[in-house]
C-alpha positions in Angstrom: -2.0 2.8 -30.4 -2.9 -0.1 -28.0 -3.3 1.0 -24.3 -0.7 0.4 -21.6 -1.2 -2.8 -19.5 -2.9 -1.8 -16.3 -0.8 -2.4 -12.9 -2.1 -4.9 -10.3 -5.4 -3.2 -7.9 -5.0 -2.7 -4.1 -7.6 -1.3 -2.2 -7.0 -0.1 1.4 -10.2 -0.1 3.5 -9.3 2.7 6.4 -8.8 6.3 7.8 -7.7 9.4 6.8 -4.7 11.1 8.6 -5.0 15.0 7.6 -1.2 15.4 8.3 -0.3 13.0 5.1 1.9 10.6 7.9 -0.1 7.4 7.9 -3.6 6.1 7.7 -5.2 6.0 3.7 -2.2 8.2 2.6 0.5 6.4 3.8 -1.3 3.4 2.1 -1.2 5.3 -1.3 2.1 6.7 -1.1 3.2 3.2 -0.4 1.2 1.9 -3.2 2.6 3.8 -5.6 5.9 3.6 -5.0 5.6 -0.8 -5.3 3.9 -0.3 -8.8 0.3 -0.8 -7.9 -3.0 1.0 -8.8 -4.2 1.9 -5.3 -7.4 2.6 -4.4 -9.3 3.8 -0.9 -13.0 3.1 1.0 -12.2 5.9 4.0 -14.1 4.8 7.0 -13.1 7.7 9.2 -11.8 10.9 9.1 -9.3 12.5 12.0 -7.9 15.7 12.7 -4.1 14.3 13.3 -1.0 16.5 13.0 2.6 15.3 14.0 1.9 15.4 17.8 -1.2 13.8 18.0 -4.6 13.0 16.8 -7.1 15.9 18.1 -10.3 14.2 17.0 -11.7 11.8 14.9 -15.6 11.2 12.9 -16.4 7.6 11.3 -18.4 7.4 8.0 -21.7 6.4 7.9 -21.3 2.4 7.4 -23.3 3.1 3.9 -20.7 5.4 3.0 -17.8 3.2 3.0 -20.2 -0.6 1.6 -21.0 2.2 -1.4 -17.0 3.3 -1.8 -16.2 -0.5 -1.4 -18.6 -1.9 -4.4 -18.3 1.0 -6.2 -14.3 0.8 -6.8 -14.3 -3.7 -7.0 -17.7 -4.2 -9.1 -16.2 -1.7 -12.2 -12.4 -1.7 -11.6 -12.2 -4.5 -9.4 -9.5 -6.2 -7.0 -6.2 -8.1 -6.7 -5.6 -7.4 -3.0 -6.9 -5.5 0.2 -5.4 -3.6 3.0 -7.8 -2.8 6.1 -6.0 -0.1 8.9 -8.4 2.1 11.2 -11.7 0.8 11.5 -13.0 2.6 14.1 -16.0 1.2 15.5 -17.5 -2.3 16.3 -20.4 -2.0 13.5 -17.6 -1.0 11.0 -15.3 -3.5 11.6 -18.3 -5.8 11.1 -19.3 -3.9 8.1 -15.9 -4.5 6.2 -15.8 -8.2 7.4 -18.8 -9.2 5.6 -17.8 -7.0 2.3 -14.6 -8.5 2.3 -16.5 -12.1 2.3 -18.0 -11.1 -0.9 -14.8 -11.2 -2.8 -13.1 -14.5 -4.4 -11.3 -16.4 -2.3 -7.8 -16.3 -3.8 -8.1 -12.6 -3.3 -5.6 -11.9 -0.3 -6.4 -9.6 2.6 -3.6 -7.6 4.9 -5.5 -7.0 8.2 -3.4 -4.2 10.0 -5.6 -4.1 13.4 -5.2 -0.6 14.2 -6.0 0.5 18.0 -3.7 3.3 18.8 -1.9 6.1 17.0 1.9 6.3 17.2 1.0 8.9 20.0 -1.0 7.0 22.4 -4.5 7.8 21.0 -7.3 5.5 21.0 -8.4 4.7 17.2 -10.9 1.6 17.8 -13.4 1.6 20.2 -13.2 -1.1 23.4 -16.1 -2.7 22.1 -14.8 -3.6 18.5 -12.4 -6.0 19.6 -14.9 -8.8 19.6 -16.1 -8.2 15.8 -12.1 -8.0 15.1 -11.5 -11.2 16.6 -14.6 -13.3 15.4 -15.5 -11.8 12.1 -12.5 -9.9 10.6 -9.1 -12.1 11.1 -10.5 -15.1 10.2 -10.7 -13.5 6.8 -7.2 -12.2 6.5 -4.5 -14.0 5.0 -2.2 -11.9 7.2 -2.5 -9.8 9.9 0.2 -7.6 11.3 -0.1 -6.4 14.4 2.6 -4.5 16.9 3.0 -5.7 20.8 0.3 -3.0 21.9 -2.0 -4.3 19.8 -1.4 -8.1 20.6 -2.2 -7.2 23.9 -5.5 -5.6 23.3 -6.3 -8.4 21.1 -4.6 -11.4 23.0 -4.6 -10.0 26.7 -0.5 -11.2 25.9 1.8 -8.9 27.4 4.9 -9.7 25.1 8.3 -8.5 26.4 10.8 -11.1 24.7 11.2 -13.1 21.3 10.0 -16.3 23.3 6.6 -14.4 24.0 6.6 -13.1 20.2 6.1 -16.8 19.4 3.5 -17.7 21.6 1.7 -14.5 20.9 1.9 -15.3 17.6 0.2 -18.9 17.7 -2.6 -17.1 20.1 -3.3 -15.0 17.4 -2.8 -18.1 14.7 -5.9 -19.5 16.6 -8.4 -16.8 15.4 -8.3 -17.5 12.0 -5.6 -15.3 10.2 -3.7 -17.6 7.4 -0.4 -15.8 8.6 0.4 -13.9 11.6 3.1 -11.0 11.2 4.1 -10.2 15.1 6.3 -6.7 14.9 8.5 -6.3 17.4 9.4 -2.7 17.0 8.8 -1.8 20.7 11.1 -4.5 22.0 13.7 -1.5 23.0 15.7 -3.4 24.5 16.9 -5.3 21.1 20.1 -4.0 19.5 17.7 -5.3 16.1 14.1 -4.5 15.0 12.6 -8.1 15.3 9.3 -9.1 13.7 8.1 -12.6 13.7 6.3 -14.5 10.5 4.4 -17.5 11.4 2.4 -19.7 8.7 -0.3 -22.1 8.8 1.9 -24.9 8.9 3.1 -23.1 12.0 6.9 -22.6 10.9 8.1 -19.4 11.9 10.2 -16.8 10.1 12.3 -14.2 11.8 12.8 -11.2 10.1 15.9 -8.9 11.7 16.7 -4.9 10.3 18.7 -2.7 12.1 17.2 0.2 14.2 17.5 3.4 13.3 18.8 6.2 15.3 15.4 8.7 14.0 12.1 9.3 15.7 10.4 10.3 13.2 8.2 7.1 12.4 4.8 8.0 11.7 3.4 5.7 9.8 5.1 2.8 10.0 2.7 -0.3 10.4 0.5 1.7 7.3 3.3 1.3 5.5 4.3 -1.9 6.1 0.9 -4.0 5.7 0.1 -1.7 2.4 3.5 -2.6 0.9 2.8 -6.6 1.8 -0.8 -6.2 0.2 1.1 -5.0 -3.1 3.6 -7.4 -3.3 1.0 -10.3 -3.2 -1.0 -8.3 -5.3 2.3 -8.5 -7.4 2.7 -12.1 -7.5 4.9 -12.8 -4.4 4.2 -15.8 -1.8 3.9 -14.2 1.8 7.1 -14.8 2.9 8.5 -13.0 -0.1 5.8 -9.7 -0.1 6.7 -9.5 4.0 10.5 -9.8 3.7 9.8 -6.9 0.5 7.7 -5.3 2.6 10.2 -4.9 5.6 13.0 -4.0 3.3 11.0 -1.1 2.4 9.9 -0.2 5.8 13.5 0.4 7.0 14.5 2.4 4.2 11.7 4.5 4.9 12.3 4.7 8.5 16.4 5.2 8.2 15.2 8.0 5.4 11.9 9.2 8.0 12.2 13.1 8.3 11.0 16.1 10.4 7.4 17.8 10.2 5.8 19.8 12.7 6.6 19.9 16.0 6.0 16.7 17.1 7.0 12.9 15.2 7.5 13.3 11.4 6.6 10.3 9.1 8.8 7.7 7.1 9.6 8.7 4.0 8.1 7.0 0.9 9.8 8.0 -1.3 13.3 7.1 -0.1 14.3 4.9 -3.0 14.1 8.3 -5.7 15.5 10.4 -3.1 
């Protein structure tokens, strides 16, 4: 009997959430569900529930180079998802593994900064490494309005200021820049913005959701991007998949503990 083909390999570079919402489990559950092998470095660990995140420890940067070249040098890689990287020497840590990999393999930076709570997740300092060594090795990154601020000093409150967010971030390397515009509440529509390196633009429009419980919703959608290129799919296509996906998720998103409960990955098999 000849072995089943394997499915295309994802690797998401980032942290764990203990309450199962977002961070490397979001990344898997997402993972799965697209039809890709996913595979984890962990390069922090937090005690998070659904109203907050108590606490949380980085690994040791030898930990996560040793997770990293232990998973690509035997099974190897057909795209990469980084989320919460913690500190300034990690962030620089996963830069220059990811610059060992071929070119053609894409990378989904997801610059996490703050939990869907409020609470810090990269320190002050890191911003620099993030900006000079990290997204000029993505092929997209995908950040929300808080974190184009922190990265950009932007304060984005309209679709006009998406755009020119979105070319300040163009200018620090990324290939493609995916500005979310989830916390634009005063849109009847969830608005996110594409732009390429041709500097066209793509607007992507879903309707919002009457349901709070969103945890884990920029995981989600940067994994499921990483899997449809992984998959075969040009950006525009994996992002537009990727969004599709998101919103089901979040229409479908249910309660768990007191607090916000996370999208549900599984919506399509419900």
């Amino acid at each position: 009997m000849s072995a089943a083909s394997a499915p295309p390999r994802v690797l998401t570079i980032a942290g764990s959430d203990s309450g199962g919402g977002a961070g490397i489990q979001a990344d898997l559950k997402t993972m799965l569900a697209l039809g890709v092998h996913g595979m984890s470095a962990l390069t922090a660990i937090t005690a998070q529930n659904s109203v907050g995140v108590q606490d949380f420890w980085p690994l040791p940067i030898e930990a996560v180079e040793q997770q990293f070249r232990s998973v690509v040098d035997d099974i190897g890689v057909d795209a990469v998802k980084t989320g919460m990287l913690a500190s300034a020497e990690l962030t620089s840590a996963v830069a220059r593994l990811i610059g060992t990999l071929a070119p053609e393999v894409p990378v989904v930076v997801d610059p996490v900064s703050v939990s869907k709570h409020g609470d810090a997740l990269l320190a002050a300092d890191a911003l620099d490494a993030l900006r000079g060594e990290l997204l000029p090795r993505a092929k997209v990154v995908t950040p929300n309005l808080d974190e184009v601020r922190l990265i950009t000093g932007l304060d984005v409150t309209s679709e006009d200021e998406m755009t020119t967010a979105a070319r300040a971030l163009a200018a620090l390397g990324p290939r493609w820049v995916l500005v979310k515009g989830g916390h634009l509440s005063d849109q009847p529509e969830s608005v996110d913005l594409l732009v390429g390196p041709d500097g066209a633009e793509m607007w992507l429009r879903a309707p919002r959701h009457d349901n709070r419980h969103t945890h884990g919703t920029g995981c989600t959608l940067a994994s499921a991007i990483a899997s449809r290129l992984a998959l075969g799919d040009d950006v525009p296509a994996a992002v537009r998949t990727a969004k599709d996906y998101v919103t089901g998720g979040i229409k479908a998103g249910f309660p768990l503990g007191a607090g916000i409960g996370p999208v549900d990955h599984g919506w399509r098999w419900r």
